[in-house]
C-alpha positions in Angstrom: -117.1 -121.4 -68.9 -113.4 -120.8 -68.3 -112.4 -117.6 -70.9 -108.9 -116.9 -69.4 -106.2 -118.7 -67.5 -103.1 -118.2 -66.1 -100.1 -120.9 -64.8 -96.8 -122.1 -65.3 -95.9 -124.4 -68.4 -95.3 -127.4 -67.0 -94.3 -129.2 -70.2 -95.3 -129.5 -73.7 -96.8 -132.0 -75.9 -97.1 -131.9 -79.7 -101.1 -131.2 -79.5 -101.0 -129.5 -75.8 -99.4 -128.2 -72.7 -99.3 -128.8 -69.0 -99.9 -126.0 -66.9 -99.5 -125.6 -63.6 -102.2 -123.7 -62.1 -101.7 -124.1 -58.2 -103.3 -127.0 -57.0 -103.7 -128.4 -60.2 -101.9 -129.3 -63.7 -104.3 -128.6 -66.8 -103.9 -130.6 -69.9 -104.7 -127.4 -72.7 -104.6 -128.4 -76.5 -103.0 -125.6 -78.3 -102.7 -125.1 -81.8 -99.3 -125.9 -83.9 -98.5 -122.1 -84.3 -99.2 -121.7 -80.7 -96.5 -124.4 -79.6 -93.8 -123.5 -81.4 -94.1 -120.5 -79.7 -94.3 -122.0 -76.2 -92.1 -125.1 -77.0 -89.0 -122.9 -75.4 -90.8 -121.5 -72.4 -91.7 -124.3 -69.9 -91.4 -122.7 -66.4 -92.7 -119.7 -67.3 -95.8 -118.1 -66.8 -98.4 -117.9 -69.6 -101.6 -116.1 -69.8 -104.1 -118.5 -72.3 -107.8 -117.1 -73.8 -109.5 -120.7 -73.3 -112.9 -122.5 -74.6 -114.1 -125.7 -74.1 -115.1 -128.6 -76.9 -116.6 -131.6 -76.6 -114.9 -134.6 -78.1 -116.3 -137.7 -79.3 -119.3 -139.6 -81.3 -122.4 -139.0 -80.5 -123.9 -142.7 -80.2 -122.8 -143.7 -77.1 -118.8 -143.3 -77.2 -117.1 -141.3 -74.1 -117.5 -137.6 -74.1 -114.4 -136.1 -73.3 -114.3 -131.8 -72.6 -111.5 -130.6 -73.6 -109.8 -127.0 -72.2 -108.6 -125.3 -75.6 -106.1 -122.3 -75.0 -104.8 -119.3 -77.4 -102.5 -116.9 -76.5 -104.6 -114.1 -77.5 -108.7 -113.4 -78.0 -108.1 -112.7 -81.9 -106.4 -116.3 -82.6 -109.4 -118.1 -80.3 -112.4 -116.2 -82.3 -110.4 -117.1 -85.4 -110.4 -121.0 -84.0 -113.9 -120.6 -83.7 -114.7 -119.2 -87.2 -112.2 -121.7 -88.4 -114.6 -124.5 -87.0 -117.5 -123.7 -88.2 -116.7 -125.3 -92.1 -118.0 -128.5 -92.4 -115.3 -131.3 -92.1 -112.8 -129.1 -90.2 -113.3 -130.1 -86.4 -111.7 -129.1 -83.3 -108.9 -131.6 -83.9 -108.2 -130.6 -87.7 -108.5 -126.7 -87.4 -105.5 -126.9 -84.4 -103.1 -128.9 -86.7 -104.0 -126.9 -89.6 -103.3 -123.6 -87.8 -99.5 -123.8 -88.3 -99.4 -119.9 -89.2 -99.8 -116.5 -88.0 -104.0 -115.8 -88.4 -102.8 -113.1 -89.9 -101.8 -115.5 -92.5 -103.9 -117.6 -92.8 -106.9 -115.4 -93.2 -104.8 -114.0 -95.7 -104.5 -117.1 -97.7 -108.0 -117.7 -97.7 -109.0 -114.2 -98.3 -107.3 -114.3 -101.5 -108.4 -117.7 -102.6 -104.9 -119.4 -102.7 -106.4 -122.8 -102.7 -103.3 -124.7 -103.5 -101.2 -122.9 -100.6 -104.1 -123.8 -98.0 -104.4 -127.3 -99.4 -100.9 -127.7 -98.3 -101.7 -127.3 -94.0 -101.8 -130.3 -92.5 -105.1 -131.9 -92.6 -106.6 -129.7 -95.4 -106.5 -131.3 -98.7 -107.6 -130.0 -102.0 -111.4 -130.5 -101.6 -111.3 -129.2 -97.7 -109.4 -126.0 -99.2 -112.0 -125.2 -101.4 -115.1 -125.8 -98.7 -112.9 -123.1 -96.7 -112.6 -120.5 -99.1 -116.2 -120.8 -100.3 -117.2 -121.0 -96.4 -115.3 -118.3 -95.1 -114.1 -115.9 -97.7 -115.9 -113.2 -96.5 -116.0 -113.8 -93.1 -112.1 -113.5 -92.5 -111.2 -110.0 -93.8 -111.0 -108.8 -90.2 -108.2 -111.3 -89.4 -106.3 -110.1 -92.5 -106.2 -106.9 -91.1 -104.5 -108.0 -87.9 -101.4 -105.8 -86.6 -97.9 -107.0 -87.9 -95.9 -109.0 -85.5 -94.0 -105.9 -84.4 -97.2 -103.8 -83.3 -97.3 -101.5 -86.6 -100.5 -101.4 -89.2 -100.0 -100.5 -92.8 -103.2 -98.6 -92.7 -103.1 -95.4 -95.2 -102.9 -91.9 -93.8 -106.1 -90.2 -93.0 -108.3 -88.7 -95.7 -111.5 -87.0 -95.8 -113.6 -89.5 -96.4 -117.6 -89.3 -95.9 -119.6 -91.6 -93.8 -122.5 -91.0 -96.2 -120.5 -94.1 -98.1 -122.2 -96.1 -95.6 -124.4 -96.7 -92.9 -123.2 -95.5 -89.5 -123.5 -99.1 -87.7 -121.3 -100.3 -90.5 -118.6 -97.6 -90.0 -119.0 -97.9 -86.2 -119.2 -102.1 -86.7 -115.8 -102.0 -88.9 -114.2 -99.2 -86.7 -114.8 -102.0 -83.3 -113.5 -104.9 -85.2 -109.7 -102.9 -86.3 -109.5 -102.0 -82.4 -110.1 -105.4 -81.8 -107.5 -106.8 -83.7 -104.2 -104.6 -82.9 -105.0 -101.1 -84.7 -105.3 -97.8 -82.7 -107.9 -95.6 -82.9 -106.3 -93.4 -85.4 -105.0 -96.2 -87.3 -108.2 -97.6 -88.1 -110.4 -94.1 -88.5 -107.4 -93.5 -91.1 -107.8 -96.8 -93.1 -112.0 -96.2 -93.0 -111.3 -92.6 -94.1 -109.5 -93.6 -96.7 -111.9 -96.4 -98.1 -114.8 -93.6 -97.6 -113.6 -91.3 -99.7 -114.8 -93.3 -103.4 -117.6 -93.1 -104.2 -118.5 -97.1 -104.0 -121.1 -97.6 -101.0 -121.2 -100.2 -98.0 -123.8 -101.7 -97.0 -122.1 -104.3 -94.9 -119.6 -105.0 -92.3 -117.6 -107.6 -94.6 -117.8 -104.9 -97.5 -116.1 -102.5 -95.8 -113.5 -105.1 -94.0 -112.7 -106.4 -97.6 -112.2 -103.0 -99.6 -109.6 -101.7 -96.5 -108.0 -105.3 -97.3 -108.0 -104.7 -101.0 -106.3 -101.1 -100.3 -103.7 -102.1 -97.8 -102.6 -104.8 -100.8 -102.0 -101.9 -103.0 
């Protein structure tokens, strides 16, 4: 399966782009947030973290693959985590996804139903089967870097790893690398959530209390 690609925008669509990628032009569906940031840049060179979907009905229709393209890892495993709510398909999680994940993970992390309802595609009902779904499964992407490359992780502490198991500490430490912290930035922000007295047992756990600090 393709996982990366490079070319030149060729044009853009309001679902896709073209890309040049020398012989051939790719049609890549993008999400909304994705194409406004693109939308200026045709003839430039763009780097896209791809996957594929399959579109169509089961019972005999056309299959169509379709080439899916993010401009970073984070927003494509977010896509993917996006997807996996019942009722919100390939189609409908690209439309919806007209905000930083960041954001977005935000808004569902903190159960703002009425705000979510309001993305295209997502009503009231779909909001709900979101939050429920994925509540605890977003914290991570809540914790993504600001857009100018800075975490609001706290300063370091002493905090004990006896708080919780070392797979969850190493698990949690992995996941801030992964999306924009440095290594100092995310031992500070588990330091600091090790230094209570509550105990982790989980990944999510652990996500969710640095979540609930950075708030404060």
């Amino acid at each position: 399966m393709i996982t990366q690609i490079r070319g030149v925008i060729r044009a853009v669509g309001e679902e896709s782009l073209t890309l040049a990628v020398d012989p051939f032009e790719l049609e890549v569906l993008i999400p909304e947030h994705t194409r406004r940031q693109v939308q200026g840049k045709v003839g430039e060179a763009v780097t896209l973290h791809t996957t594929f979907y399959i579109e169509g009905q089961a019972m005999g229709a056309r299959m169509t693959p379709r080439l899916i393209g993010f401009l970073s890892t984070v927003d494509r495993e977010f896509f993917d985590t996006f997807c996996s709510v019942d009722g919100v398909g390939m189609r409908k999680a690209l439309r919806a996804m007209v905000r930083p994940v960041r954001e977005i993970a935000r808004t569902i992390q903190e159960q703002d139903v009425k705000m979510l309802a309001t993305f295209p595609g997502i009503g009231e009902a779909m909001a709900e089967r979101i939050v429920a779904k994925l509540r605890r499964k977003v914290g991570i992407f809540a914790l993504i870097v600001n857009p100018d490359g800075t975490a609001t992780a706290p300063a370091a502490t002493n905090g004990e790893a006896r708080h919780a198991e070392p797979d969850v500490v190493s698990d949690a430490y992995a996941a801030l690398l992964a999306v924009g912290h440095t290594e100092m930035q995310a031992r500070a922000a588990i330091d600091r959530v090790l230094a209570g007295r509550k105990k982790f047992k989980s990944v999510a756990d652990l996500i969710e209390a640095i979540y609930q600090q950075e708030k404060s």
